[in-house]
py3Dmol code that shows the C-alpha trace and the ligand (Angstrom):
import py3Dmol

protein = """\
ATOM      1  CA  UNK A   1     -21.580  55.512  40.404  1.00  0.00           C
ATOM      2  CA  UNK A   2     -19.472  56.763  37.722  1.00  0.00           C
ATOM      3  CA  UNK A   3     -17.159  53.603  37.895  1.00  0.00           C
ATOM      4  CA  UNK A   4     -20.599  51.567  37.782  1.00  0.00           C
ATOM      5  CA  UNK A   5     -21.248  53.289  34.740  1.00  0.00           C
ATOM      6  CA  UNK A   6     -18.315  53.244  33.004  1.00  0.00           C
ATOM      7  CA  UNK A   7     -17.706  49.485  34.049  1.00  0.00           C
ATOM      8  CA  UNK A   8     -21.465  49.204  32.238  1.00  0.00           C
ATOM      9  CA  UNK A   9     -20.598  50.994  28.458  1.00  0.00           C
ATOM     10  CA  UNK A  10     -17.446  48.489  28.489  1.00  0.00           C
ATOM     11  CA  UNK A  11     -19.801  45.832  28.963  1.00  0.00           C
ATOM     12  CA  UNK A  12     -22.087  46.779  26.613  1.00  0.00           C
ATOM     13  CA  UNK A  13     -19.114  47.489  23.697  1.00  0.00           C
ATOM     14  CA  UNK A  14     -17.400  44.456  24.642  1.00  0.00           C
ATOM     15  CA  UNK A  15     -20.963  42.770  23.877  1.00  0.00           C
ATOM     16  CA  UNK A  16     -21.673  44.599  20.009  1.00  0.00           C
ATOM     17  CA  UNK A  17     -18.084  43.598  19.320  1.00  0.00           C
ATOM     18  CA  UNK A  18     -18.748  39.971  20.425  1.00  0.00           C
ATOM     19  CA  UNK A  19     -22.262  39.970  18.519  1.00  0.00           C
ATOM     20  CA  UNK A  20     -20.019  41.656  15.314  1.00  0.00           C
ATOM     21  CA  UNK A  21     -17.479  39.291  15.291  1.00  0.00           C
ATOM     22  CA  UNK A  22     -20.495  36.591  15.314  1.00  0.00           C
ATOM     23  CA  UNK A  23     -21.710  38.727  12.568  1.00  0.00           C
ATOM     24  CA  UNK A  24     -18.938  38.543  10.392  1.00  0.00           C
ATOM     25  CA  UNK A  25     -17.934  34.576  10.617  1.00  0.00           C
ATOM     26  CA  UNK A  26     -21.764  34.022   9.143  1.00  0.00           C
ATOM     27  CA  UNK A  27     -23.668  33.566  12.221  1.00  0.00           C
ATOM     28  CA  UNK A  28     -27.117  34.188  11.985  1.00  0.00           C
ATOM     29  CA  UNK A  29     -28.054  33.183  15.429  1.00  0.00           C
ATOM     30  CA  UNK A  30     -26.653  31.506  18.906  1.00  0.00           C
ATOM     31  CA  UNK A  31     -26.432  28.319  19.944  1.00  0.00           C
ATOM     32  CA  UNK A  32     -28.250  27.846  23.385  1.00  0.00           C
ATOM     33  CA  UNK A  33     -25.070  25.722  25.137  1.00  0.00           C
ATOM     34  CA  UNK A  34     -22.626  28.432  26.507  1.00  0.00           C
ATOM     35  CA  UNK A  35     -19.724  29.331  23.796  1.00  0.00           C
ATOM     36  CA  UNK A  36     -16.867  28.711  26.770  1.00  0.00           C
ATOM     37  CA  UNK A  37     -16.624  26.604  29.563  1.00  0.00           C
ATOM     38  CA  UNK A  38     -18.402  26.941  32.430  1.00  0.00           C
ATOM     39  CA  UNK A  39     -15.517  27.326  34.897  1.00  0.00           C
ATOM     40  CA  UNK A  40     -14.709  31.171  33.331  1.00  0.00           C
ATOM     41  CA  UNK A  41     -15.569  33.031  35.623  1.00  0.00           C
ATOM     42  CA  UNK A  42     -18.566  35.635  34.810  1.00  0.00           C
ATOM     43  CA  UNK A  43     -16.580  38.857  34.742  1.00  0.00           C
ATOM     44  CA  UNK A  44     -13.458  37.560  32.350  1.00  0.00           C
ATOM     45  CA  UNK A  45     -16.198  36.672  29.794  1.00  0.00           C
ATOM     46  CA  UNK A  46     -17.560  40.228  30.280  1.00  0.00           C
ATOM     47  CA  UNK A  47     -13.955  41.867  29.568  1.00  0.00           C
ATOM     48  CA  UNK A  48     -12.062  39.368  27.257  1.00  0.00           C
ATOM     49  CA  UNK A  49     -11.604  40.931  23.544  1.00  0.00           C
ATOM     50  CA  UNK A  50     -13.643  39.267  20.874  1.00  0.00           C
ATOM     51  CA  UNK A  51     -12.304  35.904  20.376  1.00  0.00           C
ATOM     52  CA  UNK A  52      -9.980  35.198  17.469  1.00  0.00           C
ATOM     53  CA  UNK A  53     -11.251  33.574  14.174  1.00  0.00           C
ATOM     54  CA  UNK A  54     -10.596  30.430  14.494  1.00  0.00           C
ATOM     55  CA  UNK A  55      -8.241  28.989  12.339  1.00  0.00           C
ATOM     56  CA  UNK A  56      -9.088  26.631   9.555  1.00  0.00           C
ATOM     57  CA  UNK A  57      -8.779  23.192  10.496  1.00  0.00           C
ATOM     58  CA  UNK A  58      -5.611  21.202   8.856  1.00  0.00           C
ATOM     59  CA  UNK A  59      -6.822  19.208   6.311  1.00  0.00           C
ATOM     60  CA  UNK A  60      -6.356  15.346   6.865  1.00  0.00           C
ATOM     61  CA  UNK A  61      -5.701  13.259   3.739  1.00  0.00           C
ATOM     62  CA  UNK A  62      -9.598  12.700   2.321  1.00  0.00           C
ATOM     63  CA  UNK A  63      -9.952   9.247   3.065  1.00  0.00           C
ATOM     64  CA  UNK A  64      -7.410   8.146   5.532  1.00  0.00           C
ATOM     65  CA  UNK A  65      -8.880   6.170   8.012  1.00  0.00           C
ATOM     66  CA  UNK A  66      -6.792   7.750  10.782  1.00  0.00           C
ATOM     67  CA  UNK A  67      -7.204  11.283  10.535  1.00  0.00           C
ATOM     68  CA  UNK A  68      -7.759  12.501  14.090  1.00  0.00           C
ATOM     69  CA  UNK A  69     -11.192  13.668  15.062  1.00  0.00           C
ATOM     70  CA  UNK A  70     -11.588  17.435  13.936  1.00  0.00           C
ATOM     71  CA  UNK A  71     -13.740  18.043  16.950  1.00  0.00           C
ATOM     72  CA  UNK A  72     -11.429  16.846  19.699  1.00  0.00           C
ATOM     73  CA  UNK A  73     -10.600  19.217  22.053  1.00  0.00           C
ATOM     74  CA  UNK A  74      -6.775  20.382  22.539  1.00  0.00           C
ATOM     75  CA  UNK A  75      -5.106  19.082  25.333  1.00  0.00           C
ATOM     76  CA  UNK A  76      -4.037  22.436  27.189  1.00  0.00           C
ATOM     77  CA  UNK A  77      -2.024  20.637  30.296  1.00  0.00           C
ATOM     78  CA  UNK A  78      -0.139  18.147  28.076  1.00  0.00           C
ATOM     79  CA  UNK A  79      -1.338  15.444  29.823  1.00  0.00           C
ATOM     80  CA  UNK A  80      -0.679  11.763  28.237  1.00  0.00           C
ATOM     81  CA  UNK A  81      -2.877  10.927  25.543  1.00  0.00           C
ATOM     82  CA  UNK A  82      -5.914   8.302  26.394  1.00  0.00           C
ATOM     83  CA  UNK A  83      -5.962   6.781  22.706  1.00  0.00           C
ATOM     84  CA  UNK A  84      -2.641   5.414  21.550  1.00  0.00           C
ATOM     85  CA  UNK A  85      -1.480   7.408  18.540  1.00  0.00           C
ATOM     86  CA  UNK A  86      -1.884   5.452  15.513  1.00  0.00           C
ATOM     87  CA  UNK A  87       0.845   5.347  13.164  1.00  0.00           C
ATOM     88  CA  UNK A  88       0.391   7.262  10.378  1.00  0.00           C
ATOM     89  CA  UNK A  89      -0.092   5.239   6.859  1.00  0.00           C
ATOM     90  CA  UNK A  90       2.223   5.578   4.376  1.00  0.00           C
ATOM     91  CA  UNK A  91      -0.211   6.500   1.786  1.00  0.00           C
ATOM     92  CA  UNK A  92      -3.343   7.624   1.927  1.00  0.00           C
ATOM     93  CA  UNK A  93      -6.503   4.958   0.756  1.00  0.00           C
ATOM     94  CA  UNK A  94      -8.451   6.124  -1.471  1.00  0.00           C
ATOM     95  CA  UNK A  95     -12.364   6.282  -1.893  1.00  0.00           C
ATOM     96  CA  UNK A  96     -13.506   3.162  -2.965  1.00  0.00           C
ATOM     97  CA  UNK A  97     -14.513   2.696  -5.989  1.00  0.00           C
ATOM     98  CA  UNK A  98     -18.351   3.054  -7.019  1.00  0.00           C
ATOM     99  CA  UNK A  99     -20.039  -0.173  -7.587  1.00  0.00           C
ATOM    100  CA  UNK A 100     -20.098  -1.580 -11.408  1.00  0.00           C
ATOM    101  CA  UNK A 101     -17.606   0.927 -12.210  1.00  0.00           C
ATOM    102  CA  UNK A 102     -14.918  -0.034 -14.865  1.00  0.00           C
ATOM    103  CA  UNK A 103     -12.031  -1.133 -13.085  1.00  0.00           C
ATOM    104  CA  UNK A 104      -9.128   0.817 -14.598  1.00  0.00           C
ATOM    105  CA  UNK A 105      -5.761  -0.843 -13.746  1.00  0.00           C
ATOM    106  CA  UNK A 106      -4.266   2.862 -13.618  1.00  0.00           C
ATOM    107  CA  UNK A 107      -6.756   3.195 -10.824  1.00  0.00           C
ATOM    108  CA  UNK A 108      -7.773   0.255  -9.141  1.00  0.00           C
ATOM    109  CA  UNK A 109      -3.350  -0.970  -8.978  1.00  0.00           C
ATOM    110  CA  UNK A 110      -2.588   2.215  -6.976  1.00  0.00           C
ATOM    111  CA  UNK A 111      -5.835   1.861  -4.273  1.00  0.00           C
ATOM    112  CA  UNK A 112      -4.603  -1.647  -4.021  1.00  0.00           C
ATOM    113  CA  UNK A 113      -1.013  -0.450  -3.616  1.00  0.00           C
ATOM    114  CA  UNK A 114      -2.416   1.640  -0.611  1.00  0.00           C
ATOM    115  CA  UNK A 115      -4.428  -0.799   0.958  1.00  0.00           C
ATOM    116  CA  UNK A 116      -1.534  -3.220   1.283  1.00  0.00           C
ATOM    117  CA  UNK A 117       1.000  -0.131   2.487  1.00  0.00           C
ATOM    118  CA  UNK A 118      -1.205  -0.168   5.658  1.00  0.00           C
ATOM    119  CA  UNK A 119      -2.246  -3.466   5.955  1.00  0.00           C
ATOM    120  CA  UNK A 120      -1.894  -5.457   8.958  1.00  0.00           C
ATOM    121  CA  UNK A 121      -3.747  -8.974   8.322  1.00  0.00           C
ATOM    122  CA  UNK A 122      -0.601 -10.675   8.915  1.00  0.00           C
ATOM    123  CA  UNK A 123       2.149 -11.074  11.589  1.00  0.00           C
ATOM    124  CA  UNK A 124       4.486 -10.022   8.397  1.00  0.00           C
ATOM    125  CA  UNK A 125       3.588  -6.237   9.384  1.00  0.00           C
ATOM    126  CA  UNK A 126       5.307  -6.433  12.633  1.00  0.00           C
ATOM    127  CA  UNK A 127       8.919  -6.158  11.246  1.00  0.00           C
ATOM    128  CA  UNK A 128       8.242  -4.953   7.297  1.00  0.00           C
ATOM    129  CA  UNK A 129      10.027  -1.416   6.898  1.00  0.00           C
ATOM    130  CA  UNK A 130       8.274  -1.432   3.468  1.00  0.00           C
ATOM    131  CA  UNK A 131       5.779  -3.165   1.991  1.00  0.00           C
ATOM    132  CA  UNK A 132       6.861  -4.545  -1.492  1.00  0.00           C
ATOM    133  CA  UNK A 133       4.037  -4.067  -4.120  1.00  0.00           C
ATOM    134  CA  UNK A 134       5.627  -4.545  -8.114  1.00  0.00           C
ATOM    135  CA  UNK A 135       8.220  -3.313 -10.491  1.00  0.00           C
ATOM    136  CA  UNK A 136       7.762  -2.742 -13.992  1.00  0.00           C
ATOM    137  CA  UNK A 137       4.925  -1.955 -16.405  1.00  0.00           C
ATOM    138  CA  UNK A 138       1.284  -2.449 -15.266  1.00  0.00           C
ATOM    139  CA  UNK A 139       0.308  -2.917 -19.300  1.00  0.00           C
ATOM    140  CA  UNK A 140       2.663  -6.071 -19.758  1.00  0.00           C
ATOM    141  CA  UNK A 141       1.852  -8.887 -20.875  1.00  0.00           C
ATOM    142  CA  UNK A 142       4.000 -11.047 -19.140  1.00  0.00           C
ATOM    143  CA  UNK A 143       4.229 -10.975 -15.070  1.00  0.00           C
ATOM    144  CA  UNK A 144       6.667 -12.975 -12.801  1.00  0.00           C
ATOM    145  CA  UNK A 145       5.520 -13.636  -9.976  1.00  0.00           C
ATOM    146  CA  UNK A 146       8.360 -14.727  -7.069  1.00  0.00           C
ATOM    147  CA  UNK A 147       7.576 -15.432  -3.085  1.00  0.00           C
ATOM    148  CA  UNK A 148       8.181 -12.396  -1.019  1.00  0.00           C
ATOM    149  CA  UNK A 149      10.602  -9.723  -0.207  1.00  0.00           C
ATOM    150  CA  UNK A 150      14.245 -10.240   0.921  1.00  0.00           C
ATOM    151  CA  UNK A 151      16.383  -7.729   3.013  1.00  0.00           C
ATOM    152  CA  UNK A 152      17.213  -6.039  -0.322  1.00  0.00           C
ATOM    153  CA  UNK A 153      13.337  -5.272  -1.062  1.00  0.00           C
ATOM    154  CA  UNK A 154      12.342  -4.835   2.117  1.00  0.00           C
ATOM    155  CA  UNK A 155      14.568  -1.799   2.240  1.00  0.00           C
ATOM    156  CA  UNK A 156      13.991  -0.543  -0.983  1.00  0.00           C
ATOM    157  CA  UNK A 157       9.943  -1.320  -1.539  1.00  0.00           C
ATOM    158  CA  UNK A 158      10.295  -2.848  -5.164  1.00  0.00           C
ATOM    159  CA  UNK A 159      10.397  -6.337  -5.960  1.00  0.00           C
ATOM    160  CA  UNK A 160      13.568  -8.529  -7.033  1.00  0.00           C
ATOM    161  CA  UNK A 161      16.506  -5.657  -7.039  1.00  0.00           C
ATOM    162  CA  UNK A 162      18.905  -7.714  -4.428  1.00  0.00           C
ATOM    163  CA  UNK A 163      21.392 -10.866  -5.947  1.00  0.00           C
ATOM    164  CA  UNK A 164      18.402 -12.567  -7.311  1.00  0.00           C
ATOM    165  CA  UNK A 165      16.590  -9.670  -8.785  1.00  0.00           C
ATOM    166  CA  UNK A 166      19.832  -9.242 -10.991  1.00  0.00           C
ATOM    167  CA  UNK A 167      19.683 -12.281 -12.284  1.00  0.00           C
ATOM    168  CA  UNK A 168      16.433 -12.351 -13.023  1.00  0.00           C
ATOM    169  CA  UNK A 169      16.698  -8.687 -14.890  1.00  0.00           C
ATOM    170  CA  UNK A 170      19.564 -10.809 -16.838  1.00  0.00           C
ATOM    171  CA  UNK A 171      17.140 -13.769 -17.841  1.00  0.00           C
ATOM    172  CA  UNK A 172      14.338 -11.267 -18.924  1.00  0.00           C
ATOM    173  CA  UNK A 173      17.316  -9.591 -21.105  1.00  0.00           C
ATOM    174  CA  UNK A 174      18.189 -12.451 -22.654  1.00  0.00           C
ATOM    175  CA  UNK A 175      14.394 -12.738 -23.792  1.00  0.00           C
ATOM    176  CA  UNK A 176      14.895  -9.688 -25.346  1.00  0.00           C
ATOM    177  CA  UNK A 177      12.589  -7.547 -23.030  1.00  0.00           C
ATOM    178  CA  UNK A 178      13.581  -4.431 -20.410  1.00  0.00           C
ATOM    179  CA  UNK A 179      12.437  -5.116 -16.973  1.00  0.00           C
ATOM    180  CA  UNK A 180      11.084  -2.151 -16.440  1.00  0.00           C
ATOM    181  CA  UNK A 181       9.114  -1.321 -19.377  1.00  0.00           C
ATOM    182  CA  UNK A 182       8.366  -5.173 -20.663  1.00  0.00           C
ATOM    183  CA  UNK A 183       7.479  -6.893 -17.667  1.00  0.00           C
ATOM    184  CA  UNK A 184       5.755  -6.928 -14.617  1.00  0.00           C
ATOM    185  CA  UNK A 185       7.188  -7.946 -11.502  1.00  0.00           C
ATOM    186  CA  UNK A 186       5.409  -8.726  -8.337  1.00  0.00           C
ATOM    187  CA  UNK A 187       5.491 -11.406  -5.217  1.00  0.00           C
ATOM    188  CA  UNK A 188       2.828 -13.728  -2.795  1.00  0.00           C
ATOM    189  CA  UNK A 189       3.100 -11.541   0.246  1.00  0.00           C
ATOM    190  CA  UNK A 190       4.081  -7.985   0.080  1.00  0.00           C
ATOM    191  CA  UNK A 191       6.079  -7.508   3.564  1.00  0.00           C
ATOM    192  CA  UNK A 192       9.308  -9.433   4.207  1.00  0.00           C
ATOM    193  CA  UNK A 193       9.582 -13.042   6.422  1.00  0.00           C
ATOM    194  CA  UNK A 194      11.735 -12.494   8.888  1.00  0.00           C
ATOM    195  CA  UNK A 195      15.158 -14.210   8.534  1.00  0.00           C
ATOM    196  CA  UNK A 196      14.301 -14.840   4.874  1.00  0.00           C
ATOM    197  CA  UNK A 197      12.526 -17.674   6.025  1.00  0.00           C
ATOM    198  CA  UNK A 198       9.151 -19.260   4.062  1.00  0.00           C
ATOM    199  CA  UNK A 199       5.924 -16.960   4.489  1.00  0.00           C
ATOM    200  CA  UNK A 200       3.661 -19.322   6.675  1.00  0.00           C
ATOM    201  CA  UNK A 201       0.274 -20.638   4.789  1.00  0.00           C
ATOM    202  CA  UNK A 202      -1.385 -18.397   7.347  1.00  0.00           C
ATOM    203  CA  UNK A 203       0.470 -15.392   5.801  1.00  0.00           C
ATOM    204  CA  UNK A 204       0.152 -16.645   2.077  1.00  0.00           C
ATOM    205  CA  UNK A 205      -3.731 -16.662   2.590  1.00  0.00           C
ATOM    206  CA  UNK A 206      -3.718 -13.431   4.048  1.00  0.00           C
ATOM    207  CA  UNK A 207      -1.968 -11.782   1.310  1.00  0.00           C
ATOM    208  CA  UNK A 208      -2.663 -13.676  -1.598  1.00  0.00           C
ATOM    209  CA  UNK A 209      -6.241 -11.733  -2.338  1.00  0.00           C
ATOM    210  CA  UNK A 210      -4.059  -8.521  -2.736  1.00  0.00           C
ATOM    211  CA  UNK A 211      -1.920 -11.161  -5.732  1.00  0.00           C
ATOM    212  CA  UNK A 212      -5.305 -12.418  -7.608  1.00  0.00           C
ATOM    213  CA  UNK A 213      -6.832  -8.868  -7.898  1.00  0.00           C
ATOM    214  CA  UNK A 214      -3.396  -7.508  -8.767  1.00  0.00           C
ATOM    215  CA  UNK A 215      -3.317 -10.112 -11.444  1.00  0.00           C
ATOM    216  CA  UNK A 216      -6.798  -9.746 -12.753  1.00  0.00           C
ATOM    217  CA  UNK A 217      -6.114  -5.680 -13.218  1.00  0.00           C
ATOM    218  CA  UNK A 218      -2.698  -6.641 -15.291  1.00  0.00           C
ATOM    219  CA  UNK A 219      -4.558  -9.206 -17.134  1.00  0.00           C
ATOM    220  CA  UNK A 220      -1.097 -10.655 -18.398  1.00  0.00           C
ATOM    221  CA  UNK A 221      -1.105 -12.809 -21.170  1.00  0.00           C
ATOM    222  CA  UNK A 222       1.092 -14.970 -19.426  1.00  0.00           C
ATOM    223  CA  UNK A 223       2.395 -15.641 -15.679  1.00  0.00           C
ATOM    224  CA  UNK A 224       5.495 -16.946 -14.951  1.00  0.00           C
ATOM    225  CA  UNK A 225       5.449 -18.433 -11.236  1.00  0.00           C
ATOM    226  CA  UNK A 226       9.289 -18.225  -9.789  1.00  0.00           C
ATOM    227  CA  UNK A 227       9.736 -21.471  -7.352  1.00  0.00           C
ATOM    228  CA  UNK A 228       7.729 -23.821  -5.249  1.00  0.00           C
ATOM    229  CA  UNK A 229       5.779 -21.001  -3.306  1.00  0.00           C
ATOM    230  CA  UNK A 230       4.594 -19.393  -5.972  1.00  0.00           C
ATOM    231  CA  UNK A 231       3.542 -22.502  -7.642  1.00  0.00           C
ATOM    232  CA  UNK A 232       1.449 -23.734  -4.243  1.00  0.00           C
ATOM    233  CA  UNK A 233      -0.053 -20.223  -4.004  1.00  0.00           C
ATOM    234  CA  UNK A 234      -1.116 -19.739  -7.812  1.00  0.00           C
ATOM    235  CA  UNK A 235      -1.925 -23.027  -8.457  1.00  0.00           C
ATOM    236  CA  UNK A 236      -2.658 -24.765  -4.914  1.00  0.00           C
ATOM    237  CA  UNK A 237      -0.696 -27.437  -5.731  1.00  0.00           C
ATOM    238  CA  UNK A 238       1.747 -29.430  -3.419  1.00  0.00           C
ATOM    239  CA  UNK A 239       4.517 -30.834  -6.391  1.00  0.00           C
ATOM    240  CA  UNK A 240       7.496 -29.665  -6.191  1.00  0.00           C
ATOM    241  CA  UNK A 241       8.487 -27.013  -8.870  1.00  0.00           C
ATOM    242  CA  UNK A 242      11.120 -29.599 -10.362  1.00  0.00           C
ATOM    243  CA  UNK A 243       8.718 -32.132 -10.891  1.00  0.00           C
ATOM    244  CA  UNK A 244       6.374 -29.064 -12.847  1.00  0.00           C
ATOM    245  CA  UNK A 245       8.707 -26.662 -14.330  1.00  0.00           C
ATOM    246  CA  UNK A 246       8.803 -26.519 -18.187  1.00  0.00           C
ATOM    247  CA  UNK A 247       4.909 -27.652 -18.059  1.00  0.00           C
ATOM    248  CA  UNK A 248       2.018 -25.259 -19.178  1.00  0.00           C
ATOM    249  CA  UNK A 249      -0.497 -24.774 -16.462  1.00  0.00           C
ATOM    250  CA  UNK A 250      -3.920 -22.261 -16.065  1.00  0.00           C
ATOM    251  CA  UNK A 251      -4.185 -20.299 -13.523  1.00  0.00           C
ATOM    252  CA  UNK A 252      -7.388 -19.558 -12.178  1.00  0.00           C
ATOM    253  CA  UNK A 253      -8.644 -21.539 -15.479  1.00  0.00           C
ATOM    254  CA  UNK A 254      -8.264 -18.313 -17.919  1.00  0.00           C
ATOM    255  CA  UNK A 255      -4.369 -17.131 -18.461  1.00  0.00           C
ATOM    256  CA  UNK A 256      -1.198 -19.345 -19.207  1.00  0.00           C
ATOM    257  CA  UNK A 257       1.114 -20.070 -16.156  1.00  0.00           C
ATOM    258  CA  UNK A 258       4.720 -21.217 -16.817  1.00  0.00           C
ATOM    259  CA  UNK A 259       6.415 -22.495 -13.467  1.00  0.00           C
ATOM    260  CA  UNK A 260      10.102 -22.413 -13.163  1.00  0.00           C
ATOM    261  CA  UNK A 261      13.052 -21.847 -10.970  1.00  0.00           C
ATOM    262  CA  UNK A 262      13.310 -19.404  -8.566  1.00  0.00           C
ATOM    263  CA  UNK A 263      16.434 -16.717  -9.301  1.00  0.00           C
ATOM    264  CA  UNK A 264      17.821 -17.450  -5.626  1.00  0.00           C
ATOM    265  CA  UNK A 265      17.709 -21.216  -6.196  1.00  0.00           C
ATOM    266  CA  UNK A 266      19.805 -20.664  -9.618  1.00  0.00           C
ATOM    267  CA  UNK A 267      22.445 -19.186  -7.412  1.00  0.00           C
ATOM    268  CA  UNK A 268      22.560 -21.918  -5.210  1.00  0.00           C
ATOM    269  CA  UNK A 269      25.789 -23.613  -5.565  1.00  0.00           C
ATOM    270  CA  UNK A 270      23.996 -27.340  -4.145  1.00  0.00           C
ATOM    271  CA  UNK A 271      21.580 -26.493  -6.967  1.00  0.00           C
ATOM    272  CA  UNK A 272      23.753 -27.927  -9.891  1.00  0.00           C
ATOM    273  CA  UNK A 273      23.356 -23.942 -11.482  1.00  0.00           C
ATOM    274  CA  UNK A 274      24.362 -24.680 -15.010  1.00  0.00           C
ATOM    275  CA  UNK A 275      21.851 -27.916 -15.567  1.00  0.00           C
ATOM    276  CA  UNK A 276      18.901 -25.425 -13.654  1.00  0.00           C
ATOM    277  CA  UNK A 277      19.422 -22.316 -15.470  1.00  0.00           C
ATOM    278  CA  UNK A 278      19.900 -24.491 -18.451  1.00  0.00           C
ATOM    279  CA  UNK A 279      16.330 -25.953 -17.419  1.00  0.00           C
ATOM    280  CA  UNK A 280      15.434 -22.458 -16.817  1.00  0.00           C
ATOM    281  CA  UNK A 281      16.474 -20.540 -20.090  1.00  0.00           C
ATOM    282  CA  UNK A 282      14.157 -23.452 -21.626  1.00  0.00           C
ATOM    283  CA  UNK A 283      11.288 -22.869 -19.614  1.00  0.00           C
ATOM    284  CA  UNK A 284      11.264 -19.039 -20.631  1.00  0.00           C
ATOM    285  CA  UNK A 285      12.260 -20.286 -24.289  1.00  0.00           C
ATOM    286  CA  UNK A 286       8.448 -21.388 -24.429  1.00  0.00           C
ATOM    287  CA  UNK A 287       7.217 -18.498 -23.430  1.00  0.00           C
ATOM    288  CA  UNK A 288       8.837 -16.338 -25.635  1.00  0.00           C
ATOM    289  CA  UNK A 289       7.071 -18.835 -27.916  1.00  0.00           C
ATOM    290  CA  UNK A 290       3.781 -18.862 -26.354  1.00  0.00           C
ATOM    291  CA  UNK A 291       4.350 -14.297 -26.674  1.00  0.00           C
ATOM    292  CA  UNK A 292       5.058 -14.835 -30.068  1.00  0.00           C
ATOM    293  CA  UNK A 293       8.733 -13.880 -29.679  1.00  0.00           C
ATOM    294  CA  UNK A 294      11.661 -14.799 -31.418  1.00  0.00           C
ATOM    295  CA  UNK A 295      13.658 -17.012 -29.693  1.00  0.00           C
ATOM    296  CA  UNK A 296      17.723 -17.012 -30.304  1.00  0.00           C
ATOM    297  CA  UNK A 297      18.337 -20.221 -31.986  1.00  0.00           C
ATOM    298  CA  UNK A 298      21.658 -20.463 -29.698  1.00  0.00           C
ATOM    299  CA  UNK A 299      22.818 -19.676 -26.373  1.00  0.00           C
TER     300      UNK A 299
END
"""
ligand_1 = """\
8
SF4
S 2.265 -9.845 4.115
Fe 0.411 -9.196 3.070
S -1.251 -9.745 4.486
Fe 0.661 -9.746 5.678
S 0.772 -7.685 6.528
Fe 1.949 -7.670 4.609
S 0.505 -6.967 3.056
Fe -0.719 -7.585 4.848
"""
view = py3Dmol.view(width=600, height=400)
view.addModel(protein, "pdb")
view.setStyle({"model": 0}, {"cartoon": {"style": "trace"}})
view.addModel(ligand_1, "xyz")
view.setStyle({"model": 1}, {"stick": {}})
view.zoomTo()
view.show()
């Protein structure tokens, strides 16, 4: 009897501390579903101590899409996950922006910038270690605008900083300007063709939204498009860049386009270099002009 008794006023403190502990955390009343599982047996409930606070849940980056669940249940046995794990992105999206807001380059470039970080609308994804989004100064007023990453950018994440990036930092130079505080400096697709080869048309039209609305938050004054692909994609044209280059063009009606070489074919040796860059130097000559620059009389 005693034993009955005493088993009793454990029961019955091990119940006020529960009900405290309830207390404490805020609870104001009990939810009808039993608290642990079913399978606990009847008299471990009885004699466990109050259960720990629980610990604030981790907080998952605000808006990324792939934050796990903060209700799913831990998986005590370590068994193999059901869902595949999802890789995590490499920066977190932001909230989209409220409709009819202004659209602030300062804040509209870096959601873009994150969108395209974990995008996977083209095959390109598959073997990209970075995604490639711009060098430079988002208030320029002059953007170049080349095809795609190389091996070079692809490791690095920033536009143009391999063979042909170098010589294209020495033609902005000899314009006068600093690539990284004159210029911008972006490409059609953001993730690297395998093998350096073309990006497909399937790829360009992928990735070329990501281009336009980078362009339209720059709002250059003028765009310089670097070799046939950037030509097609900018202008949707099909002639060749040598039959174009050195020729004013609009893109998308409003803003001055200049096409001209691409850096890489400059350093071609089958490219007779010194006529090209020649052709080249000319080509940026009149923009300079059109940017009210002044242009070196002699090179
Ligand atoms: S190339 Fe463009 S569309 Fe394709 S995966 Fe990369 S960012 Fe996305």
């Amino acid at each position: 009897m005693d034993d009955l008794r005493s088993e009793l006023a454990d029961l019955v403190r091990a119940v006020h501390a529960y009900v405290a502990w309830h207390g404490e955390g805020g609870t104001v009343g009990f939810p009808r579903e039993a608290v642990r599982p079913q399978t606990t047996p009847r008299h471990e409930t009885a004699h466990a101590a109050p259960p720990p606070m629980p610990a604030p849940a981790a907080q998952a980056p605000e808006f990324s899409p792939f934050a796990a669940p903060s209700a799913a249940p831990p998986n005590p046995f370590n068994e193999p996950d059901p869902v595949p794990r999802v890789t995590k992105p490499r920066i977190p999206v932001p909230k989209p922006p409220p409709p009819g807001e202004p659209r602030d380059r300062h804040v509209h470039l870096p959601r873009i910038e994150a969108e395209v970080s974990n995008c996977t609308k083209c095959r390109l994804h598959e073997t990209r270690t970075n995604t490639v989004f711009f060098r430079g100064n988002p208030n320029a007023q002059l953007v170049f605008v080349g095809e795609g990453p190389g091996a070079d950018e692809d490791a690095s994440g920033k536009p143009f900083v391999g063979r042909a990036g170098q010589l294209l930092d020495k033609m902005i130079g000899a314009m006068g300007l600093v690539p990284e505080s004159d210029v911008y400096i972006c490409n059609i697709v953001k993730c690297r063709p395998p093998d350096n080869r073309r990006p497909e048309p399937d790829e360009v039209a992928a990735c070329i939204p990501y281009l336009h609305e980078q362009l339209d938050l720059v709002s250059p004054k003028v765009i310089v498009a670097l070799g046939n692909t950037a030509l097609a994609a900018l202008l949707g044209t099909a002639m060749p860049i040598t039959k174009v280059r050195g020729t004013w063009k609009l893109y998308r009606g409003t803003t001055m386009l200049m096409p001209t070489y691409h850096p890489s074919f400059l350093l071609r040796p089958t490219s007779n270099p010194v006529e090209s860059k020649r052709q080249a130097w000319e080509d940026l000559q009149s923009v300079m002009k059109e940017l009210g620059l002044e242009v070196p009389q002699k090179r």
